[in-house]
DOKOL-509025 format. One record per residue (C-alpha): residue number from 0; residue in three letters; x, y, z. Coordinates in steps of 0.5 Angstrom, whole numbers, plus 2048, in hexadecimal, padded with zeros to 3 digits. Each point is the difference from the previous one (the first is absolute). Example, Ala and Ser with C-alpha at 12.3 -4.5 7.8 and 13.67 -1.06 7.14 Angstrom:
<recs>
{0 Ala {819 7F7 810}}
{1 Ser {802 807 7FE}}
</recs>
This chain:
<recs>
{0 Unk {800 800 800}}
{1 Unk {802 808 7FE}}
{2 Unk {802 804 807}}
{3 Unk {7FE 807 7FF}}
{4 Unk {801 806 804}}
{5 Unk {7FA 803 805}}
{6 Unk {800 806 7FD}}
{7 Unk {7FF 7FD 7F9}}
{8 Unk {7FB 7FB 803}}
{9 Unk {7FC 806 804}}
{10 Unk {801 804 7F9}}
{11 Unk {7FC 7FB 7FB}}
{12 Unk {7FB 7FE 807}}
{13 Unk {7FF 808 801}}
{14 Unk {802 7FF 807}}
{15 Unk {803 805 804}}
{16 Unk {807 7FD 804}}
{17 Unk {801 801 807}}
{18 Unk {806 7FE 802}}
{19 Unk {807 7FD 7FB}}
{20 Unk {7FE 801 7F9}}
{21 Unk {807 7FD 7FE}}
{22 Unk {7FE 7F9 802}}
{23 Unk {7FF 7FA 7FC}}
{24 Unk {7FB 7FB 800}}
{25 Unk {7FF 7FA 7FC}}
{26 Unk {7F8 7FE 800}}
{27 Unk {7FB 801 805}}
{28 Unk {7FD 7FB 806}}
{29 Unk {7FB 7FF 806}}
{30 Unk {802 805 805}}
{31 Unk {801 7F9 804}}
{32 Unk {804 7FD 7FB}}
{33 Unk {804 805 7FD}}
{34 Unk {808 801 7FF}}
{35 Unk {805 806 801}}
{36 Unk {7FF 801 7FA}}
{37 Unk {7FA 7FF 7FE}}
{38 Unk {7FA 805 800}}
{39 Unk {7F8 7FF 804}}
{40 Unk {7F9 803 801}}
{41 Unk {7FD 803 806}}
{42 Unk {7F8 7FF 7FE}}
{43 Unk {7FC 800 805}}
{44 Unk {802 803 807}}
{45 Unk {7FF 7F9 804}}
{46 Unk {807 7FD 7FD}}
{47 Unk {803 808 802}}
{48 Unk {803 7FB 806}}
{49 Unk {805 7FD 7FC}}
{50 Unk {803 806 7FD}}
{51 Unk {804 7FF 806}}
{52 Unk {803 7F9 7FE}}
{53 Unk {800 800 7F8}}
{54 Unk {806 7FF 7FE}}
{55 Unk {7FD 804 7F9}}
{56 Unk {806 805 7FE}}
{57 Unk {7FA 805 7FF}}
{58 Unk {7F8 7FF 800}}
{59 Unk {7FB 804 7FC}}
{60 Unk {7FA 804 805}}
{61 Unk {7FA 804 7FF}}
{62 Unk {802 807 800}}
{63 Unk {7FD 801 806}}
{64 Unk {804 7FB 804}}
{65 Unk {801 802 807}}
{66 Unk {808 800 800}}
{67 Unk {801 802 808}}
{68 Unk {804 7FA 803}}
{69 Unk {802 7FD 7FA}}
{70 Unk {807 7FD 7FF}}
{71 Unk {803 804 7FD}}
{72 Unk {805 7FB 7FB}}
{73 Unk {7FA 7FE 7FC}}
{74 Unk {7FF 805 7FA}}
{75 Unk {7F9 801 7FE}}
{76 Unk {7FC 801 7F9}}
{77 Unk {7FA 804 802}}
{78 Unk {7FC 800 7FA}}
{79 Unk {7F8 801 801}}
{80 Unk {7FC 7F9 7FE}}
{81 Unk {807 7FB 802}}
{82 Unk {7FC 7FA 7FE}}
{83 Unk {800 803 7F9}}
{84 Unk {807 802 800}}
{85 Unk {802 7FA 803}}
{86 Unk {7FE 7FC 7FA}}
{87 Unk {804 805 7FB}}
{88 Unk {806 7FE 804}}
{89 Unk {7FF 7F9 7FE}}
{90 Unk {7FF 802 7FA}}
{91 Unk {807 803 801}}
{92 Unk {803 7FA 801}}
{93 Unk {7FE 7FB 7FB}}
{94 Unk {803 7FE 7FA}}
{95 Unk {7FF 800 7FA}}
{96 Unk {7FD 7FB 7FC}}
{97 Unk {804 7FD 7FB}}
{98 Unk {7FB 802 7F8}}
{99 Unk {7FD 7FA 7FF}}
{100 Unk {802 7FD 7F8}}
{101 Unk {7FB 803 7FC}}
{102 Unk {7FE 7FA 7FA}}
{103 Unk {7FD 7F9 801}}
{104 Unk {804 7FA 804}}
{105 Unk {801 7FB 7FC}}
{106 Unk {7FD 7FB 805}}
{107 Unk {7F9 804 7FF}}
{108 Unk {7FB 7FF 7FC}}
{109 Unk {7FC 805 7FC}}
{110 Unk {7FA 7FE 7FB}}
{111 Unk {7FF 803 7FA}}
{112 Unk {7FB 805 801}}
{113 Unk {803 802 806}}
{114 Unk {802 807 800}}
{115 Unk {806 801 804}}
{116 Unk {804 808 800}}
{117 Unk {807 800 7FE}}
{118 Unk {802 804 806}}
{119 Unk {7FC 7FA 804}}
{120 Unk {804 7FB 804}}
{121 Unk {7FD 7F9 801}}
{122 Unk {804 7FB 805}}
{123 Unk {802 7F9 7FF}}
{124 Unk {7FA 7FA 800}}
{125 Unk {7FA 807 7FE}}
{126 Unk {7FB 7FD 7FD}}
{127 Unk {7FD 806 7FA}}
{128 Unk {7F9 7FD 7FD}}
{129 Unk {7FC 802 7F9}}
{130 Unk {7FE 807 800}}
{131 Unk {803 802 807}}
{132 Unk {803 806 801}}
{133 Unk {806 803 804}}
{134 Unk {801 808 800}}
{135 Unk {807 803 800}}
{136 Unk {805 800 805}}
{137 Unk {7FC 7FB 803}}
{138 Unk {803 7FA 804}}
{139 Unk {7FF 7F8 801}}
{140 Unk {804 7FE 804}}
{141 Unk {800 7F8 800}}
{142 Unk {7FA 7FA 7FF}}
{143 Unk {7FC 807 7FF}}
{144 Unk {7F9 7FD 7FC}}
{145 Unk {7FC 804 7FB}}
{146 Unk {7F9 7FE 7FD}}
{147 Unk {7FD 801 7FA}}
{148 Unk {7FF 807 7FF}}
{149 Unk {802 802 807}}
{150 Unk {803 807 800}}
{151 Unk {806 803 804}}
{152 Unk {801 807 800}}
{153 Unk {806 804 7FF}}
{154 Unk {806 801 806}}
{155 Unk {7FD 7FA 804}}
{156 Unk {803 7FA 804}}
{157 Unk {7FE 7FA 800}}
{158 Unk {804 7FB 805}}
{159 Unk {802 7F8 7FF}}
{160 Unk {7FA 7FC 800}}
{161 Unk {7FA 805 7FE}}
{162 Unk {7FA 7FD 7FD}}
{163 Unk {7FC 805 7FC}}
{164 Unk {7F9 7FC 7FD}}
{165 Unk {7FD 801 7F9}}
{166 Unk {7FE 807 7FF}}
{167 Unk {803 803 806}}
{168 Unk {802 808 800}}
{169 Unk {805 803 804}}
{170 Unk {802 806 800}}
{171 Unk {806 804 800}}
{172 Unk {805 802 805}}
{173 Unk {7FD 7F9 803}}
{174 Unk {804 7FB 806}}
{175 Unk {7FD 7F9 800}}
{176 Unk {805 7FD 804}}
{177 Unk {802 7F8 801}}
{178 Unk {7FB 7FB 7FF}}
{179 Unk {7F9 805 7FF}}
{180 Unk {7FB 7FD 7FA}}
{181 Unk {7FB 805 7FE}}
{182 Unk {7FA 7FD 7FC}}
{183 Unk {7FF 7F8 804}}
{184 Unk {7F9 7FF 7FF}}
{185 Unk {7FB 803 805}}
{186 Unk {7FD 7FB 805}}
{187 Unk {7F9 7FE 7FD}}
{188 Unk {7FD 7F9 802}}
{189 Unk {7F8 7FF 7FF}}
{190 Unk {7FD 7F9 802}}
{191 Unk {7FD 7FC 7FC}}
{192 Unk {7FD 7F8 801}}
{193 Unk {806 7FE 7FE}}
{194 Unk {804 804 804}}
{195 Unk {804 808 800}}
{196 Unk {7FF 803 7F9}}
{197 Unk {807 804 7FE}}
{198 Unk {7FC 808 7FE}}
{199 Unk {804 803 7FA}}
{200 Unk {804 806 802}}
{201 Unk {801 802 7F9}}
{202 Unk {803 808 803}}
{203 Unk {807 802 801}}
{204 Unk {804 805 805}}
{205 Unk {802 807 7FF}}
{206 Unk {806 802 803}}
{207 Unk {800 808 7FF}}
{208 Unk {808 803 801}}
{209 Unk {804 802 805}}
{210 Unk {7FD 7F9 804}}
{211 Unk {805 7FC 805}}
{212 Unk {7FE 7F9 801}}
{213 Unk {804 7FC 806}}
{214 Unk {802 7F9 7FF}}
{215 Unk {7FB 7FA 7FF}}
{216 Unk {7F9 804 7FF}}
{217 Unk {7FB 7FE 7FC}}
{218 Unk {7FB 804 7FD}}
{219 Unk {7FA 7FD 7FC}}
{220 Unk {7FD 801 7FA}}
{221 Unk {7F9 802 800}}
{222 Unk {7FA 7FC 7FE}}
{223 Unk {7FF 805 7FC}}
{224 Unk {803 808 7FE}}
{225 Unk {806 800 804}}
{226 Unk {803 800 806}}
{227 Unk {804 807 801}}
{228 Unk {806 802 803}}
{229 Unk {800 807 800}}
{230 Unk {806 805 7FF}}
{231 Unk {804 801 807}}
{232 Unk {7FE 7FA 803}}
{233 Unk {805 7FC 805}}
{234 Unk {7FF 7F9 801}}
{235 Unk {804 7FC 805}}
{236 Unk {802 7F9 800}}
{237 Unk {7FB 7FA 801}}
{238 Unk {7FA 804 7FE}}
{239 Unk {7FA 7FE 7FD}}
{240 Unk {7FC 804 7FC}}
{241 Unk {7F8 7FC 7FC}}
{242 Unk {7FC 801 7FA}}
{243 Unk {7FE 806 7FE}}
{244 Unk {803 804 806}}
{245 Unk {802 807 7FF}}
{246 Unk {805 803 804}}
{247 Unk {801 809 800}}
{248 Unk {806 804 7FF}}
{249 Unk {805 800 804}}
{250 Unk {7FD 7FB 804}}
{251 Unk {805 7FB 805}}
{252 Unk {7FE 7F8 802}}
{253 Unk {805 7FF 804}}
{254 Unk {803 7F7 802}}
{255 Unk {7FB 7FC 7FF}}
{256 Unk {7FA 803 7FE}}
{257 Unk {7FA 7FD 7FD}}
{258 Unk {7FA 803 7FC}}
{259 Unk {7FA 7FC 7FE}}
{260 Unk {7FD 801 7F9}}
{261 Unk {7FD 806 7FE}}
{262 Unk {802 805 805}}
{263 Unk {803 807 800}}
{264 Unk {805 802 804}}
{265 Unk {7FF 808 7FF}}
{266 Unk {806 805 7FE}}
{267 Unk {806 800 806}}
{268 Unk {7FD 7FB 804}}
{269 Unk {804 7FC 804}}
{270 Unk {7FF 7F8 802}}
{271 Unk {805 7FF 805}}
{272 Unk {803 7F8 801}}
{273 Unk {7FB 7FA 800}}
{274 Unk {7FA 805 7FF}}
{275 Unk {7FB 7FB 7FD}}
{276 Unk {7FB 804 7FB}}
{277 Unk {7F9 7FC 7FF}}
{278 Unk {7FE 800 7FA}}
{279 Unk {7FB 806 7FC}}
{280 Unk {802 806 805}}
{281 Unk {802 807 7FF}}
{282 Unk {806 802 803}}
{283 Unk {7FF 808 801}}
{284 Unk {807 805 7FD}}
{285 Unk {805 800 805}}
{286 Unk {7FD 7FB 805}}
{287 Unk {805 7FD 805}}
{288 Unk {7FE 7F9 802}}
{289 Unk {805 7FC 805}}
{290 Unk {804 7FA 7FF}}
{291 Unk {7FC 7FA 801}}
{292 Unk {7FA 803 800}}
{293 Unk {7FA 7FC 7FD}}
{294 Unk {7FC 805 7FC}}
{295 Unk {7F9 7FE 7FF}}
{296 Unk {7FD 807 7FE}}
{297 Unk {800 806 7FC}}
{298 Unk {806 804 803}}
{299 Unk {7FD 808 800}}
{300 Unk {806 804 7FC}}
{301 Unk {806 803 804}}
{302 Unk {7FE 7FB 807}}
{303 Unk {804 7FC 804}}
{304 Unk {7FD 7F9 801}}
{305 Unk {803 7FC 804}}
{306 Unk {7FF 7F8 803}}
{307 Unk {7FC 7FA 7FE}}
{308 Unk {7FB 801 7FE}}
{309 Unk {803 807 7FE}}
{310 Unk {7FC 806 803}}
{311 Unk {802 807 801}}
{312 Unk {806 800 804}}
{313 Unk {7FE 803 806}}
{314 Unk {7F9 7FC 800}}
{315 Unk {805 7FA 800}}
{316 Unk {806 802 805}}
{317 Unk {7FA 801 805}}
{318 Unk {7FD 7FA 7FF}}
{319 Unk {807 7FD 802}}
{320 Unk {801 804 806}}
{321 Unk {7F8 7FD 802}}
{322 Unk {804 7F9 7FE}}
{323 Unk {806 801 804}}
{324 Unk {7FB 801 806}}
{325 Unk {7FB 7F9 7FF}}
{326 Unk {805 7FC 805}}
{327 Unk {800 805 806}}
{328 Unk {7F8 802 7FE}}
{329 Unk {801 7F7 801}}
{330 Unk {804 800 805}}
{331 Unk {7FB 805 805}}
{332 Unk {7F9 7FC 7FE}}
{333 Unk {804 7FA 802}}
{334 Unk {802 803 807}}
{335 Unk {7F8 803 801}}
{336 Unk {7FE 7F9 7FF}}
{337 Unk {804 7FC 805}}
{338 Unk {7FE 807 805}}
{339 Unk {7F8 7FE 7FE}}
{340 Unk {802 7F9 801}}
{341 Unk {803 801 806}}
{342 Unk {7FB 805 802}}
{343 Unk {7FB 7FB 7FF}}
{344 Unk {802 7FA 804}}
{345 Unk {801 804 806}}
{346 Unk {7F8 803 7FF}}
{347 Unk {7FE 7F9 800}}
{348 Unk {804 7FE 806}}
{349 Unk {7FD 807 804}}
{350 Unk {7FA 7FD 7FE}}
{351 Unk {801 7F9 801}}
{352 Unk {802 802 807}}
{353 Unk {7FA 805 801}}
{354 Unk {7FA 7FA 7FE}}
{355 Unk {7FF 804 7FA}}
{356 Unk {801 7FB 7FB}}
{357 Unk {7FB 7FE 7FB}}
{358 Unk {7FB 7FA 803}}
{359 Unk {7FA 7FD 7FD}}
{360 Unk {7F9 803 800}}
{361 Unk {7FE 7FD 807}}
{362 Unk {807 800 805}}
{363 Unk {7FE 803 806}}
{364 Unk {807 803 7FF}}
{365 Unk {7FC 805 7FB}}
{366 Unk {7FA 801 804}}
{367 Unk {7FC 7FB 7FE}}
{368 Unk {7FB 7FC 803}}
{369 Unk {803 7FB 805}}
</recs>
């Protein structure tokens, strides 16, 4: 990795060096992790205790970072948002890639019809079909498979083992990373006397650009129409997207996600980890819905649901907080009934002691005749 000075480093981030600007770092770490010569962030205030023992040769802080006591051998790169500016200086250290060959490999098949631009690059054991399409500076890294008439457009990176269905479009500026297949049929069954009839899905997928796909997602094709990605969207790794769903602009599904058939996930709405969205609902525009939730119902626009089911987030943290108390609450009835219990083992021996027991009808003990 390069070394870079922090006056360099703080120049390129826009950062303002409070400390020694000559010193050289070599790349960035966690605030626990890094070197002497490395360089960290300080995001949250929570972790400003281990200020005092990083090892970090600087850390970049929020502007506003209250800097009475600190030690004064650490450099800091005060800058307005570190999160963002931190990410610029990993930028700052990562190689460049090597230019990938443009041309296709030997070992790759293009079938003719296929239409493959001559600033593209198609890696070893890719498979081209007829009528297929890939767009200039476009890249098929390796075992990358494109149907028939299925399209890649321009400046985009598909990584070994993409599967891309007949028919399939993706857009320009796409990542699909290892293993992704866009296009598997759409899971349609429907009973029969003799047994589950396959439904026919006879649309496609619609990838539109600036979309990154995290490894091993599957996106279905629709029934019918599409099943559409749009521009901006962010798709992590093991995430399943049904037939016929839409997913908004600049929307992000975080590990693990599925959405069944035919719902839409509105612009900018989130789907944290191992969300699970039945089928046919509407997710609203900038909807936030927590990791493991179960969602069985329309999510309104810029709402937090939370919990399985998924409701409002605070309807459910309370609804958890009442939960939390059910064993106390358990625990009170059970003593109030062994004091009731008690309580009533000593009435019936006041009132066996006291001739106040129940008798039959006619005991002279209750005033009968003799």
């Amino acid at each position: 990795m390069n070394t870079i000075t922090l006056a360099e480093l703080a120049a390129s981030i826009g950062a303002e060096v409070v400390g020694d600007s000559s010193r050289s770092v070599s790349g960035p770490a966690s605030l626990a992790e890094a070197g002497p010569d490395e360089v960290s962030f300080l995001a949250q205030p929570r972790y400003r205790s281990q200020l005092d023992s990083t090892r970090a040769a600087a850390v970049v802080v929020a502007a506003d970072l209250e800097v009475e006591g600190l030690r004064e051998d650490l450099v800091l790169l005060r800058c307005e948002d570190p999160n963002a500016a931190f990410t610029r200086v990993i930028r700052a250290f990562v190689p460049a890639e090597a230019e990938p060959a443009v041309g296709v490999h030997p070992s790759a098949v293009i079938e003719a019809g296929a239409e493959v631009d001559p600033t593209a690059s198609v890696g070893p054991l890719c498979h081209v079909a007829a009528g297929a399409k890939v767009g200039p500076r476009t890249r098929l890294v390796s075992r990358v498979s494109l149907g028939p008439h299925a399209e890649v457009g321009a400046d985009s990176v598909l990584f070994a083992g993409v599967v891309l269905y007949e028919r399939v479009v993706l857009g320009a500026r796409c990542i699909v990373h290892a293993g992704s297949v866009l296009g598997s049929d759409g899971y349609g069954f429907e009973p029969s006397p003799e047994g589950w009839v396959k439904v026919p899905q006879c649309g496609t997928v619609i990838v539109e650009d600036d979309v990154e796909v995290g490894a091993n997602v599957t996106v279905d094709r629709a029934r019918f129409g599409a099943t559409r990605i749009c521009r901006g969207v962010k798709i992590d790794n093991l995430v399943h997207i049904a037939h016929n769903v839409v997913v908004g602009e600049n929307a992000l599904l975080v590990a693990q996600v599925g959405v069944s058939g035919s719902t839409r996930v509105g612009p900018w709405a989130i789907l944290g980890g191992k969300v699970g969205v039945a089928g046919h609902l509407d997710i609203g525009q900038g909807a936030r819905v927590g990791g493991g939730s179960d969602v069985f119902t329309d999510v309104p626009a810029g709402t937090d649901f939370l919990g399985s089911p998924a409701r409002e987030r605070m309807q459910t943290l309370r609804a958890q907080a009442s939960a939390r108390k059910v064993p106390k609450v358990i625990e009170d009835l059970r003593g109030l009934r062994a004091q009731n219990e008690a309580l009533i083992a000593r009435l019936e021996t006041l009132e066996a002691a006291a001739g106040l027991t129940n008798q039959p009808s006619g005991d002279p003990g209750h005033g009968g005749p003799a």
